[in-house]
C-alpha positions as CSV (number, residue, x, y, z in Angstrom):
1,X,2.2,-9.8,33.7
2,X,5.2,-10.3,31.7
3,X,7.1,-11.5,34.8
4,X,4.4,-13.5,35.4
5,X,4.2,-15.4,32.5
6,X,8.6,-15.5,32.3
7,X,7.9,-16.5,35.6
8,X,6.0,-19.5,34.9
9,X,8.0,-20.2,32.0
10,X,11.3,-20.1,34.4
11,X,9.0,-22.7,37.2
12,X,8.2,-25.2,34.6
13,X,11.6,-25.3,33.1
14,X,13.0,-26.8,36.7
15,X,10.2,-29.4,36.0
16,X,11.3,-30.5,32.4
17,X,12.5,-33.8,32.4
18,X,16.3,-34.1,31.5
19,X,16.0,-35.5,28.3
20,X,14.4,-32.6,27.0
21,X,15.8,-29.7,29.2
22,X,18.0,-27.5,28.0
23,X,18.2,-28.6,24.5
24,X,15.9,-27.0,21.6
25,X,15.8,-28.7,18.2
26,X,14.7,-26.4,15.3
27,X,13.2,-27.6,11.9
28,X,13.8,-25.4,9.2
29,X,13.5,-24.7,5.4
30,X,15.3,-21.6,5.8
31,X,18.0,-23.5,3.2
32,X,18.5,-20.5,1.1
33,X,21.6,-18.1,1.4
34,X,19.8,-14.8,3.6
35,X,17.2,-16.9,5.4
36,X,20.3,-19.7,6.5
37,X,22.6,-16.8,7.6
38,X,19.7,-15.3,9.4
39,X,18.3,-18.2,11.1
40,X,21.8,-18.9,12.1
41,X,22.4,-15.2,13.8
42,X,19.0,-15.4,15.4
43,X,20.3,-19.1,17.2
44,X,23.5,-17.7,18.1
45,X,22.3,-14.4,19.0
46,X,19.4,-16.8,21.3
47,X,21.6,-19.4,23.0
48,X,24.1,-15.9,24.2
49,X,20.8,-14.6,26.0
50,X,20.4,-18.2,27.3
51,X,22.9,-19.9,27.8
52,X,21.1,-22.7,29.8
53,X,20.0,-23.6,26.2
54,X,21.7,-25.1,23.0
55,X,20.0,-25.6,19.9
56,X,20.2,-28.2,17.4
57,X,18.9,-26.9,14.0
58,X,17.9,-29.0,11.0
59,X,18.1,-27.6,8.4
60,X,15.8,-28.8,5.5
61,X,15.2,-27.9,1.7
62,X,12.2,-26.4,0.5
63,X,10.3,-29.0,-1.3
64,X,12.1,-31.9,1.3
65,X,10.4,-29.8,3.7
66,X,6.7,-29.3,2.5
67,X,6.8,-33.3,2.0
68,X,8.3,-34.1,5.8
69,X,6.5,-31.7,7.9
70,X,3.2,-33.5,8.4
71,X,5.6,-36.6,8.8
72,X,7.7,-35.1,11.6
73,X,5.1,-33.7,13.6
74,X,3.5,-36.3,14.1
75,X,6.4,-38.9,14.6
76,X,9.0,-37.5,15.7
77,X,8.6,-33.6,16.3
78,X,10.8,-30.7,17.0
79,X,10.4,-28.4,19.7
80,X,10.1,-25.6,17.0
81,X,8.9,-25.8,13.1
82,X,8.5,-22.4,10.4
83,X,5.3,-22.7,7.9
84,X,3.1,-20.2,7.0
85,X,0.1,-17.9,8.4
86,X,-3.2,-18.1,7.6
87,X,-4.8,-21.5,6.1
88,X,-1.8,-22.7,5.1
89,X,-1.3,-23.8,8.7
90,X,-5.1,-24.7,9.3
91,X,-4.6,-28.5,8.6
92,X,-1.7,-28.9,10.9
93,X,-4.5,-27.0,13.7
94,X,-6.8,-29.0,12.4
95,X,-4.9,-32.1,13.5
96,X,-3.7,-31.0,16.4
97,X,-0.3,-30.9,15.8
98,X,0.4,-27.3,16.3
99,X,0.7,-26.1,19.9
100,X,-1.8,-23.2,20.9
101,X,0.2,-20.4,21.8
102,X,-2.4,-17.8,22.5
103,X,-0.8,-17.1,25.7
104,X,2.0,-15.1,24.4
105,X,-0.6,-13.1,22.3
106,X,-3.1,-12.4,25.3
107,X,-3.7,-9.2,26.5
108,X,-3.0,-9.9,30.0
109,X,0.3,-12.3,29.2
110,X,3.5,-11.2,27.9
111,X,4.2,-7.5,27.4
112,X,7.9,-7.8,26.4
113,X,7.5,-7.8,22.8
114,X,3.9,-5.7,23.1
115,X,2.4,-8.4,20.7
116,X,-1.3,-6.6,21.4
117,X,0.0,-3.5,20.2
118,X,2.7,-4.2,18.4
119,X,1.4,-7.3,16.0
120,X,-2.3,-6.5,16.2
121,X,-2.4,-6.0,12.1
122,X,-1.0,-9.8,12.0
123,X,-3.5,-11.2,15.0
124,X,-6.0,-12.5,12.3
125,X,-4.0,-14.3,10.1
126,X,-2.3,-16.5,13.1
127,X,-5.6,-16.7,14.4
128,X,-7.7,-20.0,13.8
129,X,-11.0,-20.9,16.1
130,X,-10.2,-17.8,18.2
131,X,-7.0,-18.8,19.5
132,X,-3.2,-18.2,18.0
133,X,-1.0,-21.3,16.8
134,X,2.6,-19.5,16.3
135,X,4.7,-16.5,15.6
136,X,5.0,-14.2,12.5
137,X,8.4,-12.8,11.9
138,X,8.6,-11.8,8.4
139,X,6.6,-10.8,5.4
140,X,6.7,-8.7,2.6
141,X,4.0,-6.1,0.4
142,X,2.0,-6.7,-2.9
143,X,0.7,-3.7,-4.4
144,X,0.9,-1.8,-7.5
145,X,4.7,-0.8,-9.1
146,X,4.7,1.8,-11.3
147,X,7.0,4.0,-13.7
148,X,6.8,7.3,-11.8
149,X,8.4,9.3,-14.6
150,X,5.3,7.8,-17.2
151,X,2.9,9.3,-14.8
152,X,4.0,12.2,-14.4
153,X,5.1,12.9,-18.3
154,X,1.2,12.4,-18.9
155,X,-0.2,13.9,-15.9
156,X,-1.4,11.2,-13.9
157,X,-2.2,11.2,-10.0
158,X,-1.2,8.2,-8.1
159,X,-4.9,6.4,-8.3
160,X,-6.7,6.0,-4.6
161,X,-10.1,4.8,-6.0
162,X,-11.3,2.1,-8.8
163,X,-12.4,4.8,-11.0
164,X,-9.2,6.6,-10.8
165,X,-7.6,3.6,-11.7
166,X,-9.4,2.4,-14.3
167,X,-8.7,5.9,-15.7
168,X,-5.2,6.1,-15.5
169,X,-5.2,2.6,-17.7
170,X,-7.5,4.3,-20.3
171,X,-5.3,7.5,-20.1
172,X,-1.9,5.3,-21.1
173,X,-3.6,3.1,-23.2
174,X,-4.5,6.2,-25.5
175,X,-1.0,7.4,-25.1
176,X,0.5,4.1,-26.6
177,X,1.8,2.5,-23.1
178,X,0.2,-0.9,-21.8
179,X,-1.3,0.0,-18.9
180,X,-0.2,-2.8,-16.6
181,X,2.6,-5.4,-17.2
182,X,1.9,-9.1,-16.3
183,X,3.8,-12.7,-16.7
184,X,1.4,-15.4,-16.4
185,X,3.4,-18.4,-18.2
186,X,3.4,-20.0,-14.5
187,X,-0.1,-18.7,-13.7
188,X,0.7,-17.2,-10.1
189,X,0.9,-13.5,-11.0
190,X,-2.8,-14.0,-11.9
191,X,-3.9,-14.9,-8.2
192,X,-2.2,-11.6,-7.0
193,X,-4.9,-9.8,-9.6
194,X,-7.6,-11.7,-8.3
195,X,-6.8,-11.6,-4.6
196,X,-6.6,-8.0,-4.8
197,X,-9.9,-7.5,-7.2
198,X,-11.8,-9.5,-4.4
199,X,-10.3,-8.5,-1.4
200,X,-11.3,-4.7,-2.4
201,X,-14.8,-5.8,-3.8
202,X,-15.9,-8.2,-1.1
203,X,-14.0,-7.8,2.1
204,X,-11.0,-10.2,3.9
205,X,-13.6,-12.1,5.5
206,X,-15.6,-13.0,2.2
207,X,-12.3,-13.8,0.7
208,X,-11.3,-15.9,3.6
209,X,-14.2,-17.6,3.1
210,X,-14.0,-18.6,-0.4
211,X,-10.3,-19.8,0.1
212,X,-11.7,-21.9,3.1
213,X,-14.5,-23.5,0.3
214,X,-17.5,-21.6,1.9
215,X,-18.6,-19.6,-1.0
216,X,-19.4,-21.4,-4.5
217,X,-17.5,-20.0,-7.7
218,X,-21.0,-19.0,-9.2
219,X,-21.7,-17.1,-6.4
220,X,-23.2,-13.3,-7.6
221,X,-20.0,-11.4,-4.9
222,X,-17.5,-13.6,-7.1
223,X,-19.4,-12.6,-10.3
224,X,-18.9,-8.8,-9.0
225,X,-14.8,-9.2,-8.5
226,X,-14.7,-10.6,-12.0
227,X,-17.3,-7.6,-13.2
228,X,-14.1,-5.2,-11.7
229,X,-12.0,-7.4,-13.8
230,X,-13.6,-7.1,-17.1
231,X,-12.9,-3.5,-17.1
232,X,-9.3,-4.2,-17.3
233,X,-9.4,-7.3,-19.2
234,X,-11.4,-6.1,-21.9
235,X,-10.6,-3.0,-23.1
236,X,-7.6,-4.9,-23.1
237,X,-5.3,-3.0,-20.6
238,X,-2.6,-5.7,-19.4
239,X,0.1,-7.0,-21.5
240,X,-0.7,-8.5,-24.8
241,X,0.1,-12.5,-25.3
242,X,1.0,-12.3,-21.5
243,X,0.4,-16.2,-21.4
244,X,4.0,-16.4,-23.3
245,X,6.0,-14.5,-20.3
246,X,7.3,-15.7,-17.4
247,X,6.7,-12.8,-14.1
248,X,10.6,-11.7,-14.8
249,X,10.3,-11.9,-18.5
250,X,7.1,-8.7,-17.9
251,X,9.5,-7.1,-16.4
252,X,11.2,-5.9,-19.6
253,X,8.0,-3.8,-21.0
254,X,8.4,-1.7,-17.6
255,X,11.7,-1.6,-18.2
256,X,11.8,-0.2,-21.9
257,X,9.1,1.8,-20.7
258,X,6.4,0.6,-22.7
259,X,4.7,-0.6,-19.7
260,X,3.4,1.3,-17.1
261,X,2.2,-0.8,-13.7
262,X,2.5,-4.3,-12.1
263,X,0.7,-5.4,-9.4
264,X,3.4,-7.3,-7.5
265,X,5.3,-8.8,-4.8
266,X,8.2,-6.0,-3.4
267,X,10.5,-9.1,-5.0
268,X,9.9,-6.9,-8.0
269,X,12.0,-4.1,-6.9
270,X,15.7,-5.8,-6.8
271,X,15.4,-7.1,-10.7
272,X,14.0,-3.6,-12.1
273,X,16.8,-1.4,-10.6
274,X,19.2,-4.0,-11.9
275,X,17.8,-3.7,-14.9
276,X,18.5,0.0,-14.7
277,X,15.2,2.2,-13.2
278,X,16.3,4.4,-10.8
279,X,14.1,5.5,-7.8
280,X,13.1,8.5,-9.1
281,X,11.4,6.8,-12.1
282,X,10.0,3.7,-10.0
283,X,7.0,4.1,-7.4
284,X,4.5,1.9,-5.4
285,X,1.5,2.9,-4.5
286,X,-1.3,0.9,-2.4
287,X,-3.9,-1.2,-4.6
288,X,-6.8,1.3,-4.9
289,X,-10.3,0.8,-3.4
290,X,-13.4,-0.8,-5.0
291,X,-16.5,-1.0,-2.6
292,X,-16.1,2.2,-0.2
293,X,-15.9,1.5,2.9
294,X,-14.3,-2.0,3.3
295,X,-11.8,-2.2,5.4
296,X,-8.5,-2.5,3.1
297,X,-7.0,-5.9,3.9
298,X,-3.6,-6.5,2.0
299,X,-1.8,-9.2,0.3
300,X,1.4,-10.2,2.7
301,X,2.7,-13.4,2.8
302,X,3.9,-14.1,6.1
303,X,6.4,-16.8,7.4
304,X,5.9,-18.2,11.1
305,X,7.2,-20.0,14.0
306,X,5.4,-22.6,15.7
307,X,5.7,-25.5,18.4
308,X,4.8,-28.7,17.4
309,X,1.8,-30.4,20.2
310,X,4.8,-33.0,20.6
311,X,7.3,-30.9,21.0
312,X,9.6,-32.7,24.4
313,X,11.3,-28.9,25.3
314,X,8.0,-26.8,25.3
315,X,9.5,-24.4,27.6
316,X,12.6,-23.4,25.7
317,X,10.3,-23.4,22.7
318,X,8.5,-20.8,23.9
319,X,11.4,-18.6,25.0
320,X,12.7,-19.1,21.3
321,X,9.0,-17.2,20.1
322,X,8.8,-14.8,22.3
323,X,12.9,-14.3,21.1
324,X,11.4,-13.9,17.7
325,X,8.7,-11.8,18.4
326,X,10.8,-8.9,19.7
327,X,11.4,-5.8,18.1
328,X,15.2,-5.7,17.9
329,X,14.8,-9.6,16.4
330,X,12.8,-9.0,14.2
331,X,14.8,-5.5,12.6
332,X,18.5,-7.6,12.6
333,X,16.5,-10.6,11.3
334,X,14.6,-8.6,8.5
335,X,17.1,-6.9,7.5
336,X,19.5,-9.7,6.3
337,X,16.2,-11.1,4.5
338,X,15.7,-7.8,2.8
339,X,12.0,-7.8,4.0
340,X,9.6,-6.5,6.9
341,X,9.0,-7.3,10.4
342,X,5.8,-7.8,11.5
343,X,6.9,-5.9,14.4
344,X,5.9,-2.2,14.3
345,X,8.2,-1.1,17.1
346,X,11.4,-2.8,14.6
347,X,13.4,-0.4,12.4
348,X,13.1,-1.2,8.4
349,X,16.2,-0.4,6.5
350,X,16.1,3.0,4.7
351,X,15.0,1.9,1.4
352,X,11.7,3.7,-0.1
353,X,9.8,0.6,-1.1
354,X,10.6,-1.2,2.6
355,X,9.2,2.2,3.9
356,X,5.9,2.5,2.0
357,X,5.2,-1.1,2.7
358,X,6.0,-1.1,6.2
359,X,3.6,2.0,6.7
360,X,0.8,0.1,5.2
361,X,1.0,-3.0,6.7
362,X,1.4,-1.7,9.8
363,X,-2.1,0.0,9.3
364,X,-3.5,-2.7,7.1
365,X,-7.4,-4.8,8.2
366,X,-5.7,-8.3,7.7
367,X,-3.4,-9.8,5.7
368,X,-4.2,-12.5,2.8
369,X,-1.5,-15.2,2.5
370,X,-1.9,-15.3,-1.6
371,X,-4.2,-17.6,-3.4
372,X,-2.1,-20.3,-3.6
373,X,-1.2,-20.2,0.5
374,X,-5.2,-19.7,1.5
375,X,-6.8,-22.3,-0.6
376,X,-5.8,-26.0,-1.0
377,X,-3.5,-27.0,-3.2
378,X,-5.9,-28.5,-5.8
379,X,-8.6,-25.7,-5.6
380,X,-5.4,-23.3,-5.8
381,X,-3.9,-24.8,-8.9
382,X,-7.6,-25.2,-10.4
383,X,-8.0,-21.5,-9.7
384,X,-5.0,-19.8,-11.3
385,X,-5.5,-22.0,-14.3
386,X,-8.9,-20.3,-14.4
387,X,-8.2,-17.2,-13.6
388,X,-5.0,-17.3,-16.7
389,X,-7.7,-18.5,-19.1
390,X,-10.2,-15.3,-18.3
391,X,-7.8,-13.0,-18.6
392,X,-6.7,-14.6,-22.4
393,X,-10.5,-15.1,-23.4
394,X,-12.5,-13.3,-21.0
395,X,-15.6,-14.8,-22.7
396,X,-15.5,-17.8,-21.1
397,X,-16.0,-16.6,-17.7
398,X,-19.2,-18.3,-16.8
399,X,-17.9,-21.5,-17.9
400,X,-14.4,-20.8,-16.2
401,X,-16.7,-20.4,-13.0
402,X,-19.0,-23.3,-13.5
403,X,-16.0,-25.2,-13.6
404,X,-14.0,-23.8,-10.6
405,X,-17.5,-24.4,-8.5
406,X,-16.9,-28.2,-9.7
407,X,-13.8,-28.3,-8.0
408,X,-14.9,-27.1,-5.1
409,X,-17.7,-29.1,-4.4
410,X,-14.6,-31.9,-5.2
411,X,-11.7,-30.6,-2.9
412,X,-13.7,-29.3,0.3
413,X,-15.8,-32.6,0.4
């Protein structure tokens, strides 16, 4: 069926018109130093396996980028744009200005890059009214960091369950360490807490829904994920005046070895061993389970490839995704970015934390996008601001609630 589908691709290619033929323009972000340099390797690397093609790449900066896209699409669009899995790209479905590509995905379609077998675990999140709108081709893992050496000096397992891990906290808590380390001056690292707390007390679907405005804040589920996080919050087991700290600024306590944990992005890692842990003192280990039995979804945000419904060179766009879908792609791409493919037939580089993360995203349910990429931009910022004041004065949770049910009832309107 591959050959089918190359086959098709190959029969409507003599039938472009020769304005568009042969010519692939590319809107990116990718303006930073590793994403430019790999974008760029990945282009060259494309138009030597095709040399029918050359691509015209336009390159954009971040925030330039986030306010052009809807612009673009709909005016004058690319053959291929990045953005972001999950309901970040829902609108742009929504419209009708993202191209379905559920072809490449099918079971019966293209077998070159496996994408059945081989980006099954990612399936969901590109996945929107049953059918697939792009190409994943990086992420990277949240889960819990944690001083190795500190567990071990006071005879701690690595926790697997919610009870385990609310009993290491109490266990380094009486030995005079903060249980877990957070920053949340800027308010994000919070959303990581809370996407975890619900994912593992309500399910990926449940939180799916919420971030989609389904579920109302006062809702007795999102009463039993903030029920989990009382028995952190108040027996008072993250970082003291944490409101005061940026993320990098928590790192310190961890560090010094004061703190013990940090549920994180694997960003973390680079900072802490510059800082001086080594790898024997520094683990990760897997955000434990709450309700037995739930399939455990993780936190991974994931970048993506799509093409635009206007696209001109729809052909060539889709040989440049199923380019970037291929194992050997994704491992040179990935590892100038320092992250994972999505991939599981790609190499990681050998690096302990890129292996753990790897082997459980490759077996994860789904993967969450973060708060702040599954809800809308208002309900996000709303949310985080909520969820910072809880964790200062957890007894304001039912108003906190009350108050983040106003806003949905205001932004899903």
């Amino acid at each position: 069926m591959k050959k089918f589908l190359m086959g098709m691709i190959a029969a409507t290619a003599m039938a472009a018109t020769a304005a568009s033929a042969g010519t692939l323009v590319i809107n990116t972000d990718t303006s930073d130093p590793a994403p430019k340099e790999a974008f760029e390797k990945m282009i060259k690397k494309f138009e030597a396996e095709n040399p029918d093609v050359t691509v015209e790449l336009n390159l954009f900066d971040h925030e330039g980028y986030k306010q052009s896209i809807r612009n673009f699409l709909t005016t004058d669009a690319p053959d291929v744009a990045n953005w972001y899995a999950g309901n970040r790209m829902r609108p742009f479905v929504k419209a009708g200005l993202f191209e379905d590509v559920s072809d490449i995905w099918d079971d019966t379609g293209w077998q070159d890059g496996e994408l059945t077998g081989s980006m099954a675990h990612a399936k969901k999140s590109m996945t929107i009214a049953g059918r697939q709108w792009g190409v994943p081709y990086t992420y990277y893992q949240w889960g819990v960091y944690y001083r190795k050496d500190i567990f071990e000096k006071m005879g701690i397992a690595v926790p697997t369950t919610w009870a385990d891990f609310v009993a290491a906290c109490a266990t380094l808590k009486a030995g005079g360490i903060t249980p877990i380390t957070i920053g949340s001056k800027y308010l994000w690292t919070t959303a990581g807490v809370f996407d975890y707390l619900n994912l593992r007390t309500n399910g990926y679907e449940f939180h799916m829904d919420l971030a989609l405005g389904k579920v109302p804040y006062t809702d007795p589920r999102v009463q039993a994920t903030f029920d989990k996080w009382d028995e952190l919050v108040k027996p008072g087991y993250f970082l003291e005046n944490h409101a005061a700290y940026s993320w990098q600024e928590a790192l310190t306590p961890m560090v010094k070895g004061e703190a013990a944990m940090y549920v994180m992005g694997n960003f973390a890692v680079a900072p802490l061993r510059e800082a001086g842990l080594t790898d024997d003192q520094l683990g990760f280990f897997q955000f434990p389970e709450i309700t037995p039995g739930i399939p455990m979804a993780e936190e991974a945000p994931t970048d993506t490839i799509h093409i635009p419904a206007n696209a001109k060179n729809k052909t060539d766009a889709k040989r440049f995704l199923i380019f970037m879908a291929r194992a050997d792609v994704q491992t040179e791409i990935n590892a100038i970015l320092g992250q994972l493919p999505i991939n599981n037939k790609s190499t990681v580089k050998d690096d302990k934390f890129l292996k753990a993360g790897n082997d459980m995203l490759n077996n994860a349910y789904a993967m969450a996008q973060f708060y702040d990429r599954d809800a809308p931009a208002e309900m996000a910022s709303a949310g985080m601001k909520g969820f910072q004041e809880y964790m200062v004065k957890p007894e304001r949770r039912d108003a906190i609630l009350k108050r983040l049910e106003k806003a949905r009832q205001r932004v899903y309107k």
